[in-house]
C-alpha positions as a Markdown table, in Angstrom:
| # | Residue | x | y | z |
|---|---|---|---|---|
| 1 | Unk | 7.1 | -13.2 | 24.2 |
| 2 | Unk | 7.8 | -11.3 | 20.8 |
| 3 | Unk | 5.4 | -9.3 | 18.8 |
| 4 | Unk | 3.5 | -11.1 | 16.3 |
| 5 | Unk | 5.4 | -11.0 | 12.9 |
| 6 | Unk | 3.1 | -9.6 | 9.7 |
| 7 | Unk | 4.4 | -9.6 | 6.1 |
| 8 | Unk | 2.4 | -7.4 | 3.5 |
| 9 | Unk | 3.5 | -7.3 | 0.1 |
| 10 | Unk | 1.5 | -5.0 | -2.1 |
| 11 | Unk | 1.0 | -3.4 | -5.4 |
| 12 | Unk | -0.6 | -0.8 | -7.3 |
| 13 | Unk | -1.6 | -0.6 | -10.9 |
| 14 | Unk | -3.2 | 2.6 | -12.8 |
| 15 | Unk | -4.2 | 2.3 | -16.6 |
| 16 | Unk | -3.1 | 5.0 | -18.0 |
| 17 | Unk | -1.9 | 7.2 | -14.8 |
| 18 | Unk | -4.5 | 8.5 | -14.2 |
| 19 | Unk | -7.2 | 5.9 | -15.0 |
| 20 | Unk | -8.7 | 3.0 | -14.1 |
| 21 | Unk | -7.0 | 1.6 | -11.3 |
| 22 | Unk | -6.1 | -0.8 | -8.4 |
| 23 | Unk | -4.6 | -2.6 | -6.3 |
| 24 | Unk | -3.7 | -5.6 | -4.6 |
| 25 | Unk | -2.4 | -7.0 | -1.5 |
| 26 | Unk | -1.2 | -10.1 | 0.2 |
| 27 | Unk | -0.5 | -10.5 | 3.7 |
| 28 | Unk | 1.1 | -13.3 | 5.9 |
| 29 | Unk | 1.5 | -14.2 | 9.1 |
| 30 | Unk | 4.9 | -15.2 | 10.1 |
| 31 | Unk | 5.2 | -18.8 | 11.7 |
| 32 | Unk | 1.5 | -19.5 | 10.8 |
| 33 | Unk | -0.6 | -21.0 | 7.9 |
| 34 | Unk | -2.3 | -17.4 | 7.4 |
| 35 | Unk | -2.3 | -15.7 | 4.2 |
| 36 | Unk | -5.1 | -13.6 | 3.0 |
| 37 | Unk | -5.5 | -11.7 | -0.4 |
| 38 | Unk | -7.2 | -8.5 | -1.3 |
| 39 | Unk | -7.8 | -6.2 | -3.9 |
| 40 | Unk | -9.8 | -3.0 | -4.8 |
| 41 | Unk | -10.3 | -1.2 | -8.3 |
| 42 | Unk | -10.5 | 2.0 | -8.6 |
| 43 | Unk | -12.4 | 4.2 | -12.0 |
| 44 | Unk | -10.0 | 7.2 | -11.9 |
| 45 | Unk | -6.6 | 7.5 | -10.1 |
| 46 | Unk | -2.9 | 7.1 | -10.3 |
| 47 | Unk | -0.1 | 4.6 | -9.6 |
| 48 | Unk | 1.5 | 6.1 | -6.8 |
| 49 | Unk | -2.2 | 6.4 | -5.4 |
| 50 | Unk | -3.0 | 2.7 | -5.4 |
| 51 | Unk | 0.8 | 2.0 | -4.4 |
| 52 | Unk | 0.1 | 4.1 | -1.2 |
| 53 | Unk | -3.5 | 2.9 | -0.9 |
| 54 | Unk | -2.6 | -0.5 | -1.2 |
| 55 | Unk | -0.4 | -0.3 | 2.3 |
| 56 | Unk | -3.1 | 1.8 | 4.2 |
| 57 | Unk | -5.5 | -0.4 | 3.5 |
| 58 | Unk | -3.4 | -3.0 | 4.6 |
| 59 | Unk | -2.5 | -1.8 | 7.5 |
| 60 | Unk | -6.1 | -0.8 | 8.7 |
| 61 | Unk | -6.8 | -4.9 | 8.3 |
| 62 | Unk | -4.7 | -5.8 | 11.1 |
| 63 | Unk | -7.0 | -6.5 | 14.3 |
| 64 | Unk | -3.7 | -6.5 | 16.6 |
| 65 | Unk | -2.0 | -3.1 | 17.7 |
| 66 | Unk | 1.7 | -3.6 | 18.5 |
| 67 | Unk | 2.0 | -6.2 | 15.3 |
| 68 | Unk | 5.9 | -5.9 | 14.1 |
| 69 | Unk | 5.0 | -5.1 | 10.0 |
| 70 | Unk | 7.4 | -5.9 | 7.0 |
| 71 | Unk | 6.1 | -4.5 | 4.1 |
| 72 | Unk | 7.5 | -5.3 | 0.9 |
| 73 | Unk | 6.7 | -2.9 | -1.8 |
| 74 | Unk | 8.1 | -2.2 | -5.6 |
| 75 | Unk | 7.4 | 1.4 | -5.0 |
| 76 | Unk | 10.6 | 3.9 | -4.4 |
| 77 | Unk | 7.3 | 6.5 | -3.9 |
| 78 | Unk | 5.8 | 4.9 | -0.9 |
| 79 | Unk | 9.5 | 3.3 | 0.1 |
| 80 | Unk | 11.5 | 6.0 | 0.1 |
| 81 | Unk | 8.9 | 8.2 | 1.2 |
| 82 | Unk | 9.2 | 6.5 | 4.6 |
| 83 | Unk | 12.7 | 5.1 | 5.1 |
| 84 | Unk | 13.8 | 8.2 | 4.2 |
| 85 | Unk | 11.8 | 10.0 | 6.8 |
| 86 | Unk | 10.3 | 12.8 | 3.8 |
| 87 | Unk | 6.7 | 12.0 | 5.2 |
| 88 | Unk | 7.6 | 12.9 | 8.5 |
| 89 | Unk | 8.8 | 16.1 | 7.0 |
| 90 | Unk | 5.3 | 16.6 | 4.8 |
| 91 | Unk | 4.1 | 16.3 | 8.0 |
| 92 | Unk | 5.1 | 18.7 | 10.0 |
| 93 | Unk | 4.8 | 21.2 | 7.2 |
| 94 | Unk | 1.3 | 20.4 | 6.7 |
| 95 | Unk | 1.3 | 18.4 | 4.0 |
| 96 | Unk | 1.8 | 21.8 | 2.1 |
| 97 | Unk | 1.8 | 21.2 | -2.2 |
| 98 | Unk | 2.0 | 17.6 | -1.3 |
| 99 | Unk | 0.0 | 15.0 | -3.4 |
| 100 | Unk | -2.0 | 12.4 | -2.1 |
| 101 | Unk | -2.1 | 14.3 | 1.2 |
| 102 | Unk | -5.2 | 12.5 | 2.1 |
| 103 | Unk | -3.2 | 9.0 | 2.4 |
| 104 | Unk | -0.4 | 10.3 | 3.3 |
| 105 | Unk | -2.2 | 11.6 | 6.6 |
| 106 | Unk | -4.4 | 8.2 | 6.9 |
| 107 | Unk | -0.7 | 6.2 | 6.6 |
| 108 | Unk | 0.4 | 7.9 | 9.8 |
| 109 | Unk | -2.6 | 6.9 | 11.5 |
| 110 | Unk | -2.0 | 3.6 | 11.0 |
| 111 | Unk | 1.9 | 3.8 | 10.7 |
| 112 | Unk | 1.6 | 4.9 | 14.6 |
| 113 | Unk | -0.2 | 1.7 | 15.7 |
| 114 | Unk | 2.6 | -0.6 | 14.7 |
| 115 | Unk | 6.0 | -1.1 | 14.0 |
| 116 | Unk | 6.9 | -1.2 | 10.1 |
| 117 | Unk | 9.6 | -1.5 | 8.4 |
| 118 | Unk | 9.5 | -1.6 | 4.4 |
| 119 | Unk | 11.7 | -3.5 | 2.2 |
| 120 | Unk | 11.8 | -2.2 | -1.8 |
| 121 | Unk | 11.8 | -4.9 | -4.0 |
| 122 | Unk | 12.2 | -4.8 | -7.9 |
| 123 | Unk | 9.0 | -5.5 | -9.7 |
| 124 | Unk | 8.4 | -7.7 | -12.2 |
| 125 | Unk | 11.5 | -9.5 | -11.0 |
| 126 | Unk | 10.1 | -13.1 | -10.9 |
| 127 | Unk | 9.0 | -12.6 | -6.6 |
| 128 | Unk | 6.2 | -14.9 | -6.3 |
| 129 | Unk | 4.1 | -12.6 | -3.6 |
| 130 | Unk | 4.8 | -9.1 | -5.8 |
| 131 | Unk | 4.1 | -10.7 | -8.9 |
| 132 | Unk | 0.0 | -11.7 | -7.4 |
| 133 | Unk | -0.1 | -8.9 | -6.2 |
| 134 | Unk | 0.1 | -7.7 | -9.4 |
| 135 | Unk | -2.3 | -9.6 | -10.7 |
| 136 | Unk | -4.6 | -8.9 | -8.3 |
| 137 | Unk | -4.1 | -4.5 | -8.9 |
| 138 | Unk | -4.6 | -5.5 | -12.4 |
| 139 | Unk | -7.6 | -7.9 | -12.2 |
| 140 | Unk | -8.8 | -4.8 | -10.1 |
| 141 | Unk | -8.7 | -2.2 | -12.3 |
| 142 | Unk | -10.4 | -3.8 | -14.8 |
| 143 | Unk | -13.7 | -5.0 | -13.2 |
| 144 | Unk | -16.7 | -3.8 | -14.5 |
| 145 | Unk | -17.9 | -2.3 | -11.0 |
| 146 | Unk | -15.3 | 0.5 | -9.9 |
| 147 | Unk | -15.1 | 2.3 | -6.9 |
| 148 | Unk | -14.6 | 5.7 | -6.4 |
| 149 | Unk | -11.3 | 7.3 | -5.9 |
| 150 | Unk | -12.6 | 10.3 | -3.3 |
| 151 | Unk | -9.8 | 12.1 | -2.6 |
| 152 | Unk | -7.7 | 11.6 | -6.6 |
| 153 | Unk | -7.4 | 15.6 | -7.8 |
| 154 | Unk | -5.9 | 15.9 | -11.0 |
């Protein structure tokens, strides 16, 4: 039997980097009728923050260890960061003058319980899944009730 397929697609937004931010995520499950939606807005933060945010949080959703991830991202930050293998480098050096350290160390957490893969896609490019969730990062950063943004230094 194969491992259960996951798709997460997510964004991040950030009004006026940094600033009120967010992001949004929708997941599916390959082969069945399961797709959820999420979102989370943040009052102070940056793009790249939410874009990273928006897969760790994703990840930690998942009930199942050993789940085969795709996620599809329009970030070359978080992409790159991992297909690339620079994180694993971070890493080992301690996260040293790294930003976003914080998620960076919480990715690998969760990163280690699965397999994932990412796939960059371009965004605003007409992709049905990338464009809600950009909506949804949007719709985020702009409700009246904000969260919180612990570890965003400027």
């Amino acid at each position: 039997m194969t491992n259960p397929v996951v798709h997460i697609y997510t964004d991040g937004a950030a009004r006026g980097n940094p600033g009120p931010g967010g992001y949004g995520i929708v997941m599916e499950w390959v082969g069945k009728p399961y797709r959820k939606e999420f979102s989370k807005g943040f009052k102070h933060t940056t793009n790249n923050r939410m874009e990273l945010l928006a897969v760790v949080d994703a990840l930690k959703k998942l009930k199942k260890q050993d789940v085969s991830i795709l996620v599809f991202t329009d970030s070359k930050y978080v992409a790159d960061s991992v297909k690339k293998g620079w994180v694993f480098g971070w890493e080992k050096k301690g996260f040293k003058d790294r930003k976003n350290a914080d998620l960076w160390k919480e990715f690998l957490v969760e990163y280690r319980k699965h397999k994932v893969d990412f796939r960059w896609i371009r965004g605003h490019n007409n992709h049905i899944q990338n464009e809600r969730c950009d909506a949804l990062a949007v719709a985020a950063s702009k409700e009246k009730r904000l969260h919180i943004d612990e570890g965003f230094v400027e």
